[in-house]
Structure formats: C-alpha cells, structure tokens
C-alpha positions as protocol buffer text, in pm:
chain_id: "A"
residue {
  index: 1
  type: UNK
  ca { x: 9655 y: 14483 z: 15229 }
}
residue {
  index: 2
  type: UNK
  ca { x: 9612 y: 14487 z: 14862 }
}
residue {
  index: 3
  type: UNK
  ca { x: 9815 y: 14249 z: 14651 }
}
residue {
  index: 4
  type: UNK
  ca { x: 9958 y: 14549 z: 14427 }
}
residue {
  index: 5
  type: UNK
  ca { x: 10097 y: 14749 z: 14718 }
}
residue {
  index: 6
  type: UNK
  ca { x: 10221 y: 14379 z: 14899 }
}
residue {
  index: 7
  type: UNK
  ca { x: 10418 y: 14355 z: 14557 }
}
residue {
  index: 8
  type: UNK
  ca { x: 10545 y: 14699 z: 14562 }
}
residue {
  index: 9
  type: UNK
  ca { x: 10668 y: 14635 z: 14911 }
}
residue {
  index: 10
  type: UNK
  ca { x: 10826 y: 14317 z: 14876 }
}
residue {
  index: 11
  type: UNK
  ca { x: 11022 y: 14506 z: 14546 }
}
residue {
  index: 12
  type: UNK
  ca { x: 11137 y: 14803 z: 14734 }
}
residue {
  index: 13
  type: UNK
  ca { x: 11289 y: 14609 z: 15026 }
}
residue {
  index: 14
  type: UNK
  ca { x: 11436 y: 14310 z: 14757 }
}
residue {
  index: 15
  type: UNK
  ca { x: 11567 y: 14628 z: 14592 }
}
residue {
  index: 16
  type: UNK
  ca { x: 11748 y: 14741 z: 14967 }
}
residue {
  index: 17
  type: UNK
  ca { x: 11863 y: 14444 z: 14988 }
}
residue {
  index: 18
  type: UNK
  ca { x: 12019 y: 14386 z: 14659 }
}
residue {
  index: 19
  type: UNK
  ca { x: 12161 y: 14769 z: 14720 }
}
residue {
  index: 20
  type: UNK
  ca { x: 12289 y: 14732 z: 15035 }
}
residue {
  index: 21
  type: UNK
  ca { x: 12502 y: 14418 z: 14913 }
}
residue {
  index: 22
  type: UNK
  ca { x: 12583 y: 14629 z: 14575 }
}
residue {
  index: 23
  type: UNK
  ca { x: 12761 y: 14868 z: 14831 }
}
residue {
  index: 24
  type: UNK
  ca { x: 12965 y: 14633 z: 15017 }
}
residue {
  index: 25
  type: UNK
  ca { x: 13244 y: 14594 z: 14792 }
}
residue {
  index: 26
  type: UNK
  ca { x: 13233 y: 15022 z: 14736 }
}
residue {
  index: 27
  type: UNK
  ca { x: 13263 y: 15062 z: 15136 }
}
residue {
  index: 28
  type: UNK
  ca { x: 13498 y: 14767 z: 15180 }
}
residue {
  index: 29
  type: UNK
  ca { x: 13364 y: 14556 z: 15394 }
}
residue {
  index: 30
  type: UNK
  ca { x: 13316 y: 14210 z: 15293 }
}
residue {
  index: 31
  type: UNK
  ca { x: 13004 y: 14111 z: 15045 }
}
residue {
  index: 32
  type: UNK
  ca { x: 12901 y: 13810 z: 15245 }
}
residue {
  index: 33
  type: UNK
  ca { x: 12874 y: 13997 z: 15581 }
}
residue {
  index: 34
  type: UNK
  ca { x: 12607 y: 14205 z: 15349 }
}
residue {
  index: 35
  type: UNK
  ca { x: 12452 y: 13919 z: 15217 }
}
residue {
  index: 36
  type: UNK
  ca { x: 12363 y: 13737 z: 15474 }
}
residue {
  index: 37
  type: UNK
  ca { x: 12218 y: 14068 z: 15632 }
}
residue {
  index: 38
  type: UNK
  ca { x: 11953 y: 14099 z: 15290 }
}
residue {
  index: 39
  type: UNK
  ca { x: 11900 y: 13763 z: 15388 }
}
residue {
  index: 40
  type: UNK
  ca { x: 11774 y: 13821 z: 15705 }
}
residue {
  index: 41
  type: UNK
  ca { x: 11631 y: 14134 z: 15668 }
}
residue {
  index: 42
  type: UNK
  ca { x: 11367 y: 13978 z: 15374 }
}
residue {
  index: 43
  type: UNK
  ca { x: 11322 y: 13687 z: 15604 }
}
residue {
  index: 44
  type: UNK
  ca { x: 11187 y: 13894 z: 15886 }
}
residue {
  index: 45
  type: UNK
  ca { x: 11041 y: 14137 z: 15636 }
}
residue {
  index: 46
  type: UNK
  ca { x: 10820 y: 13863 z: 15425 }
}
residue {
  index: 47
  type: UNK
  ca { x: 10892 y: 13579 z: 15555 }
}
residue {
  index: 48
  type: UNK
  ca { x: 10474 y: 13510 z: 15603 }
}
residue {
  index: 49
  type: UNK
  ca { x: 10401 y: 13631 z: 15248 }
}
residue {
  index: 50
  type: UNK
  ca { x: 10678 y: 13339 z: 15145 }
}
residue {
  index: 51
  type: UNK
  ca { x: 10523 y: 13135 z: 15366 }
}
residue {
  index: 52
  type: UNK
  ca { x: 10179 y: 13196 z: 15238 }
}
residue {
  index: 53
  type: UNK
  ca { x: 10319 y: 13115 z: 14858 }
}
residue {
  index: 54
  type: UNK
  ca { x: 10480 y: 12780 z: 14940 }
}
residue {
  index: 55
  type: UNK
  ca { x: 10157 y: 12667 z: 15106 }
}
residue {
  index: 56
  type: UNK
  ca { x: 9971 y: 12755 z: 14799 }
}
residue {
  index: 57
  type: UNK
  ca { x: 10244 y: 12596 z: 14609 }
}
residue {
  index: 58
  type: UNK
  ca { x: 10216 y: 12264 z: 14808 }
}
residue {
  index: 59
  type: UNK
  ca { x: 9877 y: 12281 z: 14860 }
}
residue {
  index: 60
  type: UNK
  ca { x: 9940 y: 12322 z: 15228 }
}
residue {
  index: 61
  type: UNK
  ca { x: 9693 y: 12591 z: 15253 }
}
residue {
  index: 62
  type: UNK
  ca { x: 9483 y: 12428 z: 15496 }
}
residue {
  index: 63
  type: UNK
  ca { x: 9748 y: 12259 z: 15736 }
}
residue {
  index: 64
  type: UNK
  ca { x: 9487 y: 12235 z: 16024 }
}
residue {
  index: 65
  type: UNK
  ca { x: 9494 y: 12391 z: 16346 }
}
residue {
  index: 66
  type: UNK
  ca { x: 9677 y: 12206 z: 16538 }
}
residue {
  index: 67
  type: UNK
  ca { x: 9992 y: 12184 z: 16263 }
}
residue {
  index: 68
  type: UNK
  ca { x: 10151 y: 12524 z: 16173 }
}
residue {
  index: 69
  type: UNK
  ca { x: 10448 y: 12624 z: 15907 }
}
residue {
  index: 70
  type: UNK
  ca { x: 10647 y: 12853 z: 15903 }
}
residue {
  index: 71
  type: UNK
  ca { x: 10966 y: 13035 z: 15718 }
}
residue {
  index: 72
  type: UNK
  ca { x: 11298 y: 13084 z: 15875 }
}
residue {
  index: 73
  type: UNK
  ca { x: 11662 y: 13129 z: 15780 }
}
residue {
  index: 74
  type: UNK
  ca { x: 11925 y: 12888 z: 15743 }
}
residue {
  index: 75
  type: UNK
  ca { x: 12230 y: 12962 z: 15892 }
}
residue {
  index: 76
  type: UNK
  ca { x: 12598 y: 12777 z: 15833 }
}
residue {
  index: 77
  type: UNK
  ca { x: 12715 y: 12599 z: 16123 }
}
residue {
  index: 78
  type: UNK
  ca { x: 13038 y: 12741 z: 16237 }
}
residue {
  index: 79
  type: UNK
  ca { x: 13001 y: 13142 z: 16071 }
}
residue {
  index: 80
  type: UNK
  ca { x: 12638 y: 13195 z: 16214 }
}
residue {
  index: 81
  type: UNK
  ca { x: 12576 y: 13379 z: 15872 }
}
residue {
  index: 82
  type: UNK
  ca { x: 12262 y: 13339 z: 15695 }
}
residue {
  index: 83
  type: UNK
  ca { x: 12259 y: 13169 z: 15409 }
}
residue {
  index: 84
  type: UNK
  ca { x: 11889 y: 13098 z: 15289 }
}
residue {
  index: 85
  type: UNK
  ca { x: 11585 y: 13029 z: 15401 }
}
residue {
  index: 86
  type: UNK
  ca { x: 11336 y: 12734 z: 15490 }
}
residue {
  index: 87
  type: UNK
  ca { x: 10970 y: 12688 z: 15559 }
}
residue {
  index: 88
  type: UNK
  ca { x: 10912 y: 12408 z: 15885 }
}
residue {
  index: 89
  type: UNK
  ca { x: 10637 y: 12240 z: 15964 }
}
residue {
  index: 90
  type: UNK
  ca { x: 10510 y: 12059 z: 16284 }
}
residue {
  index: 91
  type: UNK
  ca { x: 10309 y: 12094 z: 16581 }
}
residue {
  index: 92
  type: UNK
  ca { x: 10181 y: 12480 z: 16584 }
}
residue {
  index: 93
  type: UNK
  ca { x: 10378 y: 12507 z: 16955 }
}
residue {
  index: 94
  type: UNK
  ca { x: 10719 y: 12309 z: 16814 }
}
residue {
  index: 95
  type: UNK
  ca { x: 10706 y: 12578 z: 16512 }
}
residue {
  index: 96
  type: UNK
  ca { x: 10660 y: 12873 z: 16727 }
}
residue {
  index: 97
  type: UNK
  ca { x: 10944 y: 12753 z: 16880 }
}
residue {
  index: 98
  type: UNK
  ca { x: 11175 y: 12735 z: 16586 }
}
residue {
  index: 99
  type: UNK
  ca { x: 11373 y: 13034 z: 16514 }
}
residue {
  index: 100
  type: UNK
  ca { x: 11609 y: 12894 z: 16196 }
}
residue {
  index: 101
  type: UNK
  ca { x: 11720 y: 12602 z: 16063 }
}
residue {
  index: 102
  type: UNK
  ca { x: 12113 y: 12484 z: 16094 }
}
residue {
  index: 103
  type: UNK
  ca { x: 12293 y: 12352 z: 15835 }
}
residue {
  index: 104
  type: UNK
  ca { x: 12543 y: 12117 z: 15886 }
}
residue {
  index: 105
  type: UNK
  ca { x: 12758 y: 11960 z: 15620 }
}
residue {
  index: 106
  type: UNK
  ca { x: 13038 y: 11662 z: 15648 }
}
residue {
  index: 107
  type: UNK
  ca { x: 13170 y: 11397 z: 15415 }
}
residue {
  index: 108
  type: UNK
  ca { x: 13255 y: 11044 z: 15525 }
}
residue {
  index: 109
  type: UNK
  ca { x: 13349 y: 10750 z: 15285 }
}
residue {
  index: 110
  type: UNK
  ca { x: 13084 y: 10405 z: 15305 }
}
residue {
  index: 111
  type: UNK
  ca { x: 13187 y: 10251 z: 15011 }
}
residue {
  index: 112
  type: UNK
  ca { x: 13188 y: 10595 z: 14820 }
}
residue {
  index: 113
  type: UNK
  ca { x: 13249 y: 10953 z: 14881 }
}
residue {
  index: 114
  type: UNK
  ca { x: 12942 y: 11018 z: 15018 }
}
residue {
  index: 115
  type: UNK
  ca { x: 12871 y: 11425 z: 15127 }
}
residue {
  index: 116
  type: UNK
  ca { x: 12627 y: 11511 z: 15382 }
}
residue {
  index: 117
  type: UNK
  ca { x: 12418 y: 11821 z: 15439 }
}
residue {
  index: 118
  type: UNK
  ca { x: 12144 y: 11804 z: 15751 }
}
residue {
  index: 119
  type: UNK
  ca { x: 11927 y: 12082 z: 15799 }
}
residue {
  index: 120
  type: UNK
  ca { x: 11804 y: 12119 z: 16161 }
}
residue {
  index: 121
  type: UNK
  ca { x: 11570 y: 12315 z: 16328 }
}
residue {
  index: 122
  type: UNK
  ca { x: 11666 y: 12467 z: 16626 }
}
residue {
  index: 123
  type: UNK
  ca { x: 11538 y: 12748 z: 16867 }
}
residue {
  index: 124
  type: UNK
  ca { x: 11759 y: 13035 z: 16824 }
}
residue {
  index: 125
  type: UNK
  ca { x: 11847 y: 13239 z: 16516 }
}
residue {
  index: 126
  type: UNK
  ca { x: 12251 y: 13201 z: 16675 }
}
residue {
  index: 127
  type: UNK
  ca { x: 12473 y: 12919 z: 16659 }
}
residue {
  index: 128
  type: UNK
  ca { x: 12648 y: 12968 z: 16954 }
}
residue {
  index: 129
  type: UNK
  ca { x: 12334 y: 12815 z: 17172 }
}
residue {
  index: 130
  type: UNK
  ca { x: 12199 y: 12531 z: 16904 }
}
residue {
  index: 131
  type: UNK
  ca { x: 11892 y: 12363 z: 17083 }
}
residue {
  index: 132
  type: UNK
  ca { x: 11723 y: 12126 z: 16823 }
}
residue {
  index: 133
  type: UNK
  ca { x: 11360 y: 12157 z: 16826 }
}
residue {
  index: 134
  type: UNK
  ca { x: 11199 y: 11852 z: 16766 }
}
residue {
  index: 135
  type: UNK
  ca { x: 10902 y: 11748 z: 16577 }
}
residue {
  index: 136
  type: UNK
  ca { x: 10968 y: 11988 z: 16317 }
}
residue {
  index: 137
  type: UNK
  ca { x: 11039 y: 11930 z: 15990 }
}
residue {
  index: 138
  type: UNK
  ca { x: 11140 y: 12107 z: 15698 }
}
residue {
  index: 139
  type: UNK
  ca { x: 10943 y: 12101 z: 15397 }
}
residue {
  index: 140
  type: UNK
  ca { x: 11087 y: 12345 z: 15165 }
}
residue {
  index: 141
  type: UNK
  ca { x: 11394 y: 12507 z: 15097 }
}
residue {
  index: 142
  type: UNK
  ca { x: 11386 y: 12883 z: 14984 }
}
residue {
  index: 143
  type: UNK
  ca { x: 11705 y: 13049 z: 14737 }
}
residue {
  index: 144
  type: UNK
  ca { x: 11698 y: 13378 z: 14806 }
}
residue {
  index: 145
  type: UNK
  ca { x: 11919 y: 13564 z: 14529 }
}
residue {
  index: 146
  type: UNK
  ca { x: 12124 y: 13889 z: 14682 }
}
C-alpha cells in the first residue's frame, strides 16, 4: 500500500473516531463510553502501522524471529473500558497470545504515599476473565487523543 493512501486512511478513520466521540454528548450518551470505542476501533484499525512506527522509533525493527511485538489496548481494571494503548514484546507465541494490557492502580503508604500503576498483559481484550500472559513485556505506552 502506498504511504500517501496509508496516511489518508489512518486520517479518515482518526477523523470517525474523533466524530463519533464529538456526537456523544449531542445523542446523550456518555463521552467515555464513545471514547473508549475510538480507542478500540484505531487499535484494531492500525494498530500494525503503530506498531511498525514504534519499532522504527526504538530501533526494534529487526526484533528477530523468534521475538515478536505487538500493539494492544489498555483497559482499566474494574470498567473494562479502553483507555490507551501499548506495544508488548516477548516470545512471538506469548505475544500472539496477548490480547490487551490491564491496568491496575493502588496506593499504599512505605514510608511515603507511594501510588502504583501495573500494566499487565493478559489474554483477553475483557476484564471479566484476566489470564496474565507471561513473558511479555511492555515496551511502550501509546496516548491516543479522542
């Protein structure tokens, strides 16, 4: 595919997204419920071409063939919504594997305030069935701005 018409696709379907959570607060229903739908949909939509950027980025262009990366979306812990993105890396059949990354935040006090946020990767893009997939990292975190 040629890079002009790859741009000219990613644009029109950042520009549904951004529209579709423009609408939410005409149609009533709430803006977050919206946004976290633009987030998925450019996730699944270019979530290789993002991919493909960070590892030129990182210079993780050549991760090998038996490593692999990958971007998938971050959702809260407890509201299942989407709420970014993330690019994992790992084994090429623990990656395959991973379908988002779960964030998980607490605060605890160890001589300070001290607040936590883990990001794990786990095999389903749900949180009701969280099964961590291990030997996968992540190595980037992506702001997607609906």
């Amino acid at each position: 595919m040629r890079k002009v018409t790859r741009s000219k696709l990613f644009a029109t379907g950042l520009a549904a997204a951004l529209f579709a959570a423009s609408m939410a607060s005409f149609a009533g229903l709430p803006g977050d419920i919206l946004k976290a739908g633009g987030i998925a949909f450019v996730v699944d939509k270019f979530g290789d071409q993002i991919n493909n950027f960070i590892n030129k980025l990182t210079a993780n262009k050549n991760v090998g063939t038996t490593e692999a990366t990958a971007v998938v979306p971050i959702l809260s812990l407890g509201s299942g919504a989407h709420i970014g993105a993330a690019q994992v890396i790992g084994a090429k059949e623990n990656v395959e594997k991973c379908k988002a990354v779960v964030q998980i935040e607490a605060n605890t006090v160890i001589g300070r305030n001290l607040r936590v946020r883990a990001l794990v990767p786990v095999g389903s893009k749900t949180t009701s069935n969280i099964k961590r997939i291990y030997g996968v990292g992540v190595s980037a975190i992506i702001d997607i701005k609906i």
